[in-house]
Steps between C-alpha positions, in 0.01 A plus 500: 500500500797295375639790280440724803740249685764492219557852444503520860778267554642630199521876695643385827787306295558851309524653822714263664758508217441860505643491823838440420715484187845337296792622489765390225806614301866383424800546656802578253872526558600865523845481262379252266067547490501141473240343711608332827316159569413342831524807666305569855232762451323584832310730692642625800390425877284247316537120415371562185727493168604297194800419289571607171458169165747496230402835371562696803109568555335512852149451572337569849115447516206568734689802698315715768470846347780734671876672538769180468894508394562255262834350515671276269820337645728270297830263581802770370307812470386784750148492584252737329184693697217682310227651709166422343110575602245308360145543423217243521460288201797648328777303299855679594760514277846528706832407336829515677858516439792329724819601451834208595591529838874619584484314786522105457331307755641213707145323528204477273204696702212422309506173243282593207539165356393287816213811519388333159513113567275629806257657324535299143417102438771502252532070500807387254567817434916662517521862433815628349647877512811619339649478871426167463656439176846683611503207801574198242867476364520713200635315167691721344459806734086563452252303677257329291119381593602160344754433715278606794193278403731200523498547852101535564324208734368243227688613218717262336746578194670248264795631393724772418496432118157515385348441847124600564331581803227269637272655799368190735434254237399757212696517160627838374192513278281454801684831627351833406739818504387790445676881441243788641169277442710365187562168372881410455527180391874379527606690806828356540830439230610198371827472719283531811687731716330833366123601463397781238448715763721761632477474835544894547197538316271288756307635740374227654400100419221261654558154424224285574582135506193382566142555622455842353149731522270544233686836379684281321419178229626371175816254680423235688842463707608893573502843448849738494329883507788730437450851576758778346603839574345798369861710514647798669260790512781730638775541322713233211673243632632137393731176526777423289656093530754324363617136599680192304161378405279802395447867510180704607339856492260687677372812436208656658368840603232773465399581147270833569629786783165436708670191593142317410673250202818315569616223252744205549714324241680185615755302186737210582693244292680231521820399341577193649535324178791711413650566880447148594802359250749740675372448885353141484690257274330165511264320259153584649273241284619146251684734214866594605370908468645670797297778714127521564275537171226719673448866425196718594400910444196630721377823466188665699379837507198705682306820522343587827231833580376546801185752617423660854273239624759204429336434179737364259592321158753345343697392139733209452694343239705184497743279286665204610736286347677169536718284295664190530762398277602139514662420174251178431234735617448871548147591696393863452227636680310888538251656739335840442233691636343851538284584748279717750400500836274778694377585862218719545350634825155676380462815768226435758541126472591189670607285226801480304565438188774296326494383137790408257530410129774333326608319205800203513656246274728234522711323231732227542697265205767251540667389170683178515758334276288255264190600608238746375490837701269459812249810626241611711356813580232725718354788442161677677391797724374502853309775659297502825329712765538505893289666684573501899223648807689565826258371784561558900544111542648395184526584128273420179673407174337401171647568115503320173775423261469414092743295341539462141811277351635326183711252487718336201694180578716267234732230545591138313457167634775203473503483165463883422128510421381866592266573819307780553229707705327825389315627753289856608296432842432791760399490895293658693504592885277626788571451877379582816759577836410600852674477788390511879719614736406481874768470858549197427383352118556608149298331280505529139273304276476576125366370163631530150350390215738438189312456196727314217365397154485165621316568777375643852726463791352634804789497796433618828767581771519526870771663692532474900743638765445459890713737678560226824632808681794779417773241382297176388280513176336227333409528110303309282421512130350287182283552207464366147719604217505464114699610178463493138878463332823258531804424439589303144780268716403226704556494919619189402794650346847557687689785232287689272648864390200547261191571694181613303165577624163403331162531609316228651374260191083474404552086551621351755530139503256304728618278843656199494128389591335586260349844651551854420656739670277793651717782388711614192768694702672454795371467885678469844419555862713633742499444890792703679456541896783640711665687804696825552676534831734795644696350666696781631534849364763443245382128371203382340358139473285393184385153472263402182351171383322472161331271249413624121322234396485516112227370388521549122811557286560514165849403349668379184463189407878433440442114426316604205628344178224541251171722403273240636680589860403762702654814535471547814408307821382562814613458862453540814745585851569581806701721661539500871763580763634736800687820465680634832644857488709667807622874423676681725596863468647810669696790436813346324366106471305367286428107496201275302490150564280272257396147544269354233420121473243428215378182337372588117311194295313506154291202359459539104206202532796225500764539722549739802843668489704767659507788279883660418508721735376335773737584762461339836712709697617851459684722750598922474728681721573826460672752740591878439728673705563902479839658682780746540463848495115604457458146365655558166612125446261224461552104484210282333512186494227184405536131452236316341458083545274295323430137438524333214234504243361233360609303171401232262802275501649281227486079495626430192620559137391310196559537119198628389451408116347781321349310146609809338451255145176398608423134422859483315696561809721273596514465871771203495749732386418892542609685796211617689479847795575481834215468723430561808310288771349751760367409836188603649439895496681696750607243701839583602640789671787740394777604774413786750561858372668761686719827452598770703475907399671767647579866447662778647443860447647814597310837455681874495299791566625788273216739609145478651410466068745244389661150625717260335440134577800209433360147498706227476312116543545183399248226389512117560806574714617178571459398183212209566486272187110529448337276233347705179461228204600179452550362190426097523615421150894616541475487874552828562413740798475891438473712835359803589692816570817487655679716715428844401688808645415870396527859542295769434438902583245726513419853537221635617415878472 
C-alpha cells in the first residue's frame, strides 16, 4: 500500500511539472556578441521575467504552457521581442540580440541593478562594471580597478608606495582574488596606483567584503571575483594608449568566420622609472636617486567558443611583472597562469553546468645590500565544478573545488642564519547553496565543507533580505569561515615590500594557558546586518554594520631570536565598525559618498593592540560630471581622508654594547650601537591622510568605429605632505607621492 502511495504521488508531481515548463537563454550584444549582464528578460502582458547574471544567461521557471513574446530590454539599447510557444514540460532555448539605441534617454526606465538588490541578498557585497571603473579619476588617462577599490565601503589602503588593501579588518592575505575561477595572488603593483588588470578587459567584478555564501571558502576576510570578456565576435577591433606613465594595447576580435571564437589580447607597461626623472624630479625614498623606481609589464590573453545553446569554453594565459628598484634594495616579483573555464547547458535539462581548471604561481625576491637574497614562492592548480537547478521560488547551487599547492619560502634572521619552509599540501571543497525567494524574503542558507590536511572545517552560512516594501530592504548575513595559507610578514609590521606566502605550519604553539588550540589553520565569524533605501529615483542609501570576529590567526613570530622560539604565533581580533554609502546618479551626474568608521584590535596572548592599518575614520567622495556637445567632455574627481594609523613610538636611545670580543670586551672604553627605547605597541597615531584626484577628458568621434580620447589629470593636487617612512635613527621623514600631473591618449578602433 505504501509503494502504491509513492508512485502515486510521484505521478501527480510528473504531471504537475508536466504542466508547464523553463524557459532560458542569453542575451548578447548585436555588434560585439558579447554577453549583456543584468539585462530584463520578460514575458509580455505577464509579471513574470528575470534578469540576466554576469554571463548574460536568463532563466524563467515553472511557465504555463502557451504563445508569449519574450522581451529583453536594457539601459542604452533598443528592446528586443521574440515570439515563442511552449510545450508542457519542455526546456526552451531562446537567445536574443539588442542592438545600442540611437536614441539616448533622459531617464533610466527600468533599473536592472536595483531589479537585483530586490531580488538578491547580496550583504557586503559592491559590484563593479567597466562603467564603473571609467567614473574614478583616471591616473594617467586609463582607469584602473585599484584605484577604484580604494573607494569601496570598508576598504582601507595604506599608502601610495607599497600600500595594501585591507577589507574591514582583513589583511591582504585574508583577501582572495580570483581571474575567471582563478587564483591571482598579488592583484595589485608595488606603487599602488595600478592593478594587473586592464580594465578594458573586465567584464564585471563582485567584491565581497564580508559575509559571503557558501559558493565561496578558502579566505576568511573577502572574496574579489573578477569576471573578463570573452571578445568581439563581429568583426576586429582594439585600444591603443599612451600617457607619461605607461602605454597599453588591446586587441580583440573573431578568430573563425562563424563568428563562434573571438580572442582578446590585452599588454601594458610601465616606464615610470625612466619617465619619472624627466616629469617628476624629487628624491622619492632616503637615497638622493631622483624619479620613481617602480616598473611593471602585464600581459593577458584569451580564447573564447561559443555553441547554439550558450554553451561555452574558454583559454587564458597570464604574466605579470613588477619590480622595484631602490638602490639598497631592488624587489622583483612574477605572476603567471594558464587556464580554462566552461559553461554547459545539457539539452532537455534544468541544470547548468560551470567548471574551470587552472594552474598559477607566484614568485617574489628582494635582495638587499649586506644581506643574503630573500624569496618566497607559490605554485598549485585549482579546479572545481558548479552545478546550478533553476527552481520557481529560488535557485539550488552545489559544486566542489580541489586545491593542490607548493610552497618554498627562505629568508635569514639577525645575524644571517638561513630560514626556510618546504611545503606540498592540497584542499579540498564541497558546498551546498539555495536560495528562497518569496514577495517579501530571500533566504539563502548554505554549507561548505573545506577539508585541509590539518583538518575538517565545516562552515555554514545564512543569508537574509526582507524587502520592507518597494524602497526599504533589510539584509542580513553570517557564517563561519576558514583558510589554510599566510603571509611570511607580521600585521605587526608598518613597511614590508617583501611579502611571501607559506602554508599554515603542522605545530602550532599552545595558549598562554597551557591549552591547545582546536584548529591548525585559521577561523573567523562574520556578522554583517544592514539597510538599502531609495531614497528618490536618482539616489540610493546603504547603511552596513559588521563584526569579523577572528577567532584564530596565525602570524610570524617577529620577536623570535633563536631556534628554541617559535616561528610563528597565534592571535586573535576583532574587526567591527559602520560603513554608510549615498550614490546618486542621473544622466550626466554621477556622485558616491562613503563614510566608514571601524575599530580593528588583535591580542597575540600578551598585549591587545591596534593592528597598522587600523584606521578609525575613512571618508570617499567622488563625483563625475559629463557635458558639451553629446557629452564628449568629462570631469572626475575623488578625495580620499583618512585618520591616522597607528604607531609604536620612540622613548629613548641608549648605547647598546654589543660584546663583539666576548668576555675580552672592554665596555669602559668601546663604542657601543645606538639603541632604541620603544613604547608600548601601536600606541601613537600618525597625522590624518588625505589627497585629492582629478581628471579631465575630452573624447572626438572620428566615425561610428573609431574615437580618440585626451586625458589630462593630476594626482595629490595640492600637493598634501603625507607620511611614508620615517627613519628614527637620522630623523628623517620620507612622504608619499607628491603632486603628480599627466597626460595621456588613446585610440580606440
Amino acid at each position: 500500500m505504501k509503494k502504491l502511495l509513492t508512485i502515486s504521488l510521484i505521478f501527480i508531481c510528473s504531471n504537475i511539472f508536466a504542466q508547464t515548463g523553463n524557459i532560458r537563454g542569453f542575451v548578447y550584444d548585436k555588434e560585439s556578441g558579447e554577453p549583456i549582464m543584468f539585462c530584463n528578460v520578460f514575458l509580455k502582458g505577464t509579471s513574470i521575467g528575470a534578469a540576466t547574471d554576469v554571463n548574460g544567461m536568463y532563466n524563467i521557471s515553472k511557465v504555463q504552457s502557451g504563445e508569449y513574446t519574450i522581451i529583453a530590454s536594457y539601459l542604452g539599447y533598443d528592446s528586443s521581442k521574440v515570439n515563442i510557444t511552449l510545450k508542457n514540460g519542455q526546456i526552451l532555448s531562446q537567445n536574443l540580440e539588442l542592438k545600442e539605441s540611437s536614441v539616448k534617454l533622459d531617464e533610466i526606465k527600468i533599473s536592472a541593478e536595483r531589479e537585483e538588490m530586490k531580488t538578491e541578498v547580496k550583504v557586503a557585497t559592491i559590484k563593479i562594471s567597466k562603467k564603473d571603473l571609467e567614473m574614478v579619476p583616471t591616473i594617467g588617462g586609463e582607469p584602473d580597478l585599484a584605484q577604484y577599490m580604494q573607494v569601496i565601503p570598508g576598504v582601507v589602503f595604506t599608502g601610495d608606495q607599497g600600500g595594501q588593501l585591507y577589507i574591514r579588518g582583513g589583511s591582504p592575505i585574508q583577501n582572495k582574488v580570483l581571474l575567471d575561477g582563478m587564483i591571482i595572488y598579488s592583484p595589485f603593483h608595488s606603487i599602488g596606483l595600478f592593478s594587473v588588470f586592464d580594465s578594458d578587459i573586465i567584464r564585471n567584478t563582485d567584491v565581497y567584503t564580508g559575509g559571503f555564501n557558501a559558493e565561496y571558502g578558502g579566505r576568511i576576510s573577502s572574496i574579489m571575483d573578477i569576471k573578463t570578456i570573452d571578445g568581439n565576435k563581429k568583426e576586429f577591433g582594439g585600444k591603443i594608449t599612451a600617457n607619461t606613465f605607461g602605454a597599453k594595447l588591446l586587441a580583440q576580435g573573431p578568430v573563425l568566420k562563424s563568428g563562434n571564437t573571438s580572442f582578446v589580447f590585452s599588454g601594458k607597461t610601465s616606464y615610470l622609472d625612466k619617465s619619472s626623472d624627466l616629469f617628476y624630479k624629487y628624491p622619492i625614498l632616503y637615497f638622493d636617486k631622483k624619479g620613481l623606481p617602480y616598473s611593471y609589464t602585464d600581459v593577458y590573453g584569451k580564447i573564447s567558443t561559443n555553441g547554439k545553446n550558450g554553451s561555452k569554453i574558454s583559454l587564458f594565459g597570464f604574466n605579470f611583472l613588477d619590480n622595484v628598484d631602490y638602490e639598497v634594495s631592488k624587489l622583483n616579483w612574477q605572476s603567471k597562469g594558464i587556464g580554462s573555464e566552461f559553461i554547459l547547458i545539457p539539452t532537455g535539462s534544468p541544470v547548468l553546468i560551470e567548471g574551470n581548471f587552472a594552474w598559477s604561481s607566484y614568485n617574489i625576491s628582494l635582495d638587499e645590500q649586506q644581506s643574503p637574497l630573500r624569496k618566497s614562492g607559490i605554485q598549485g592548480f585549482n579546479m572545481g565544478f558548479d552545478f546550478s537547478y533553476f527552481l520557481p521560488k529560488g535557485k539550488l547551487k552545489y559544486g566542489f573545488d580541489i586545491h593542490g599547492f607548493s610552497t618554498e619560502f627562505r629568508t635569514y634572521n639577525s645575524v644571517n642564519s638561513p630560514i626556510e619552509q618546504n611545503e606540498n599540501t592540497s584542499e579540498f571543497s564541497a558546498y551546498l547553496n539555495y536560495q528562497y525567494t518569496s514577495t517579501r524574503f530571500i533566504i539563502e542558507p548554505g554549507i561548505r565543507i573545506q577539508k585541509y590536511t590539518l583538518g575538517l572545517s565545516p562552515e555554514p552560512r545564512l543569508g537574509i533580505k526582507y524587502n520592507l516594501s518597494d524602497k526599504i530592504r533589510l539584509k542580513l548575513a553570517t557564517g563561519l569561515y576558514s583558510q589554510n595559507i599566510l603571509s611570511t610578514t607580521s600585521d605587526q609590521d608598518v613597511v614590508n615590500l617583501f611579502t611571501g606566502i607559506i602554508s599554515s605550519p603542522e605545530e602550532i604553539p599552545d595558549r598562554e594557558d597551557g591549552s591547545v588550540y582546536k584548529h591548525k589553520f585559521q577561523k573567523a565569524q562574520h556578522l554583517i546586518a544592514g539597510l538599502e533605501y531609495d531614497i528618490s529615483y536618482n539616489i540610493d542609501f546603504q547603511l552596513e554594520g559588521y563584526i569579523k570576529d577572528f577567532t584564530q590567526i596565525t602570524n610570524i613570530n617577529r620577536n623570535m631570536t633563536s631556534n628554541l622560539d617559535d616561528e610563528f604565533i597565534i592571535e586573535s581580533g576583532i574587526a567591527k565598525g559602520i560603513d554608510a554609502l549615498v550614490k546618486y546618479k542621473n544622466k550626466n551626474l554621477y556622485l558616491w559618498v562613503v563614510y566608514s568608521l571601524s575599530h580593528i584590535t588583535r591580542n597575540d596572548g600578551i598585549i591587545t593592540y591596534s593592528p597598522h592599518f587600523d584606521r578609525r575614520h575613512n571618508v570617499n567622495l567622488v563625483s563625475s560630471y559629463k557635458f558639451g556637445k553629446n557629452e564628449s567632455w568629462k570631469i572626475d574627481i575623488r578625495w580620499n581622508l583618512g585618520s591616522g594609523f597607528p604607531f609604536t613610538q620612540t622613548q629613548g636611545f641608549y648605547e647598546n654594547i654589543t660584546f663583539s670580543n666576548g668576555i675580552n670586551t672592554d665596555y669602559t672604553s668601546s663604542n657601543g650601537e645606538l639603541g632604541i627605547e620603544y613604547a608600548n605597541l601601536n600606541e601613537g597615531r600618525l597625522p590624518y591622510y588625505h589627497r585629492l584626484d582629478g581628471s579631465i577628458s575630452k573624447n572626438i568621434t572620428l566615425n561610428n568605429k573609431t574615437n580618440i580620447d585626451i586625458t589630462a589629470s593630476i594626482t595629490n593636487a595640492y600637493n598634501r605632505e603625507n607620511i611614508f617612512y620615517f627613519n628614527r635613527i637620522k630623523y628623517e621623514r620620507v612622504n608619499q607621492l607628491p603632486i603628480m600631473p599627466s597626460l595621456g591618449v588613446s585610440i580606440t578602433f
